[in-house]
KEKE-3310 file (N, C-alpha, C; in steps of 0.2 Angstrom, whole numbers, plus 5000, padded with zeros to 4 digits):
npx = (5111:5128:5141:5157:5162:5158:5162:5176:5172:5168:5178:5190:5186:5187:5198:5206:5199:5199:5192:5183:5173:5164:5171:5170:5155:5157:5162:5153:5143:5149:5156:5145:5145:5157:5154:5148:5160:5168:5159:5158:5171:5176:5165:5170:5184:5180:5174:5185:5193:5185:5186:5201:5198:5191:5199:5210:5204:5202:5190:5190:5190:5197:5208:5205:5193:5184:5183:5174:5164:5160:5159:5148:5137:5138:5132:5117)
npy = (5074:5078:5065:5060:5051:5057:5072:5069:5066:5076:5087:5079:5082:5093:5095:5091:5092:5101:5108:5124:5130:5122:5123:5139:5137:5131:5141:5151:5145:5145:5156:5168:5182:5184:5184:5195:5206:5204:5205:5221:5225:5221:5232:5241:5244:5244:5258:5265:5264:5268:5281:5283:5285:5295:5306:5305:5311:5323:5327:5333:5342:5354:5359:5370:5373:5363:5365:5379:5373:5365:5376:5383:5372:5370:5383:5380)
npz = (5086:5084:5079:5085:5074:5062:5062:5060:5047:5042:5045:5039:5025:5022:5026:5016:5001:4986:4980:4977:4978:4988:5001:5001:5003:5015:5022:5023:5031:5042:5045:5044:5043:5035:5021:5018:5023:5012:5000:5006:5005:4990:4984:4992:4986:4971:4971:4975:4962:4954:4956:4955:4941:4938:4944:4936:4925:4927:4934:4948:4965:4968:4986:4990:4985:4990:5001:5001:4995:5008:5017:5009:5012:5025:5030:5026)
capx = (5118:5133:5144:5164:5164:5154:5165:5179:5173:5168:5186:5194:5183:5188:5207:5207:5196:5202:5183:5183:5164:5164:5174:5166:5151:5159:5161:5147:5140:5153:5157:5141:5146:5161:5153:5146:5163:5171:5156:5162:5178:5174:5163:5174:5191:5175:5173:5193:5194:5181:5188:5205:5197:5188:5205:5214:5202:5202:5186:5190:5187:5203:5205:5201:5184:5181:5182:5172:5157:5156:5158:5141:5132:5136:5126:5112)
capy = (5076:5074:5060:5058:5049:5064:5077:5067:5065:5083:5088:5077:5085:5101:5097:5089:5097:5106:5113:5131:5130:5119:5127:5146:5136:5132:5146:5156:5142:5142:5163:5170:5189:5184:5186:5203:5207:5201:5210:5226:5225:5223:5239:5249:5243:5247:5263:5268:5261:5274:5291:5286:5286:5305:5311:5305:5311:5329:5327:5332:5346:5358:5360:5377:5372:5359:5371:5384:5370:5367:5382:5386:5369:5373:5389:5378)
capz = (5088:5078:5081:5081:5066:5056:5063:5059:5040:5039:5043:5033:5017:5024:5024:5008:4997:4982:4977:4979:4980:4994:5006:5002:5009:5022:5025:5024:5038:5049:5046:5038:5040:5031:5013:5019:5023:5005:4998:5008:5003:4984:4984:4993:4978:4966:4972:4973:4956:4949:4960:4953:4935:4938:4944:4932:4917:4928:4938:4955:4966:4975:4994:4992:4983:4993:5007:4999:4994:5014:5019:5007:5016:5032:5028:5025)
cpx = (5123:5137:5152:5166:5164:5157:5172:5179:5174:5175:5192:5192:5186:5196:5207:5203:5200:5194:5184:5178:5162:5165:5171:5161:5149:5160:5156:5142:5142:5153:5151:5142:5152:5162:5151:5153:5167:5167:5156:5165:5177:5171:5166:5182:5187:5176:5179:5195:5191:5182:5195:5204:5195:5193:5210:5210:5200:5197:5188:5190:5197:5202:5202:5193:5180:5179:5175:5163:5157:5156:5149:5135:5131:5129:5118:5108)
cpy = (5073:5069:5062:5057:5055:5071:5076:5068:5072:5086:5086:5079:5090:5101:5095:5088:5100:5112:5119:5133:5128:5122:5134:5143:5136:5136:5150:5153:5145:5151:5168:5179:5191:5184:5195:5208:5208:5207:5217:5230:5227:5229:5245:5250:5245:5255:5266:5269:5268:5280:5291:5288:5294:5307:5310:5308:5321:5331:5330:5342:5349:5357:5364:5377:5369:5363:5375:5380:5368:5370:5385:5378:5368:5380:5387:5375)
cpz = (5083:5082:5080:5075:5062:5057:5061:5050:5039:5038:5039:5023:5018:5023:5019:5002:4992:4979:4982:4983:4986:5001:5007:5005:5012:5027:5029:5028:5042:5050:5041:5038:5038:5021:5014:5018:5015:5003:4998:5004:4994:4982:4984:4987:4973:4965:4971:4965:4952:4951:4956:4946:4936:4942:4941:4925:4922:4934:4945:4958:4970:4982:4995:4990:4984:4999:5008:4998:5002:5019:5017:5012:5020:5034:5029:5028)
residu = (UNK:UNK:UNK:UNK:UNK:UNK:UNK:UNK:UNK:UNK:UNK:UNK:UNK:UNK:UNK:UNK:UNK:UNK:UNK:UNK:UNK:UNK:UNK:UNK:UNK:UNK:UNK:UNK:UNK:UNK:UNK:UNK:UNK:UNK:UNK:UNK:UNK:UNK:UNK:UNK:UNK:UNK:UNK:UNK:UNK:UNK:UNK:UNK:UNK:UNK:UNK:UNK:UNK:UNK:UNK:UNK:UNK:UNK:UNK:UNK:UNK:UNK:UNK:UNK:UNK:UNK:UNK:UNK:UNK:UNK:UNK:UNK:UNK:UNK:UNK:UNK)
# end
């Protein structure tokens, strides 16, 4: 069982910490689908990141041919 004191120290590393590292692993105890999260996130800025490059270098499809492509795989 923890004790007062040990809960006391804890929170005091926890407020007055400057370690980055520390705290993330605090984290990822205290909220562990908070790196999934993060992870998420990165991914999906990843993703935006590489659709606005292939519509700025021309890559990308119209409405109309967007249409037209599920038009044919509804078909299917």
């Amino acid at each position: 069982m923890i004790t007062v004191a040990e809960r006391k120290k804890i929170a005091k590393l926890v407020l007055t910490t400057h370690d980055t590292t520390v705290i993330e692993k605090i984290k990822s105890l205290v909220f562990p689908g908070a790196k999934a999260h993060e992870t998420a996130v990165k991914k999906y800025n990843k993703e935006i990141d590489e659709a606005v490059k292939q519509i700025r270098a021309g890559k990308y499809f119209t409405q109309d041919e967007a249409d037209t492509l599920l038009a044919e795989w509804e078909k299917e």
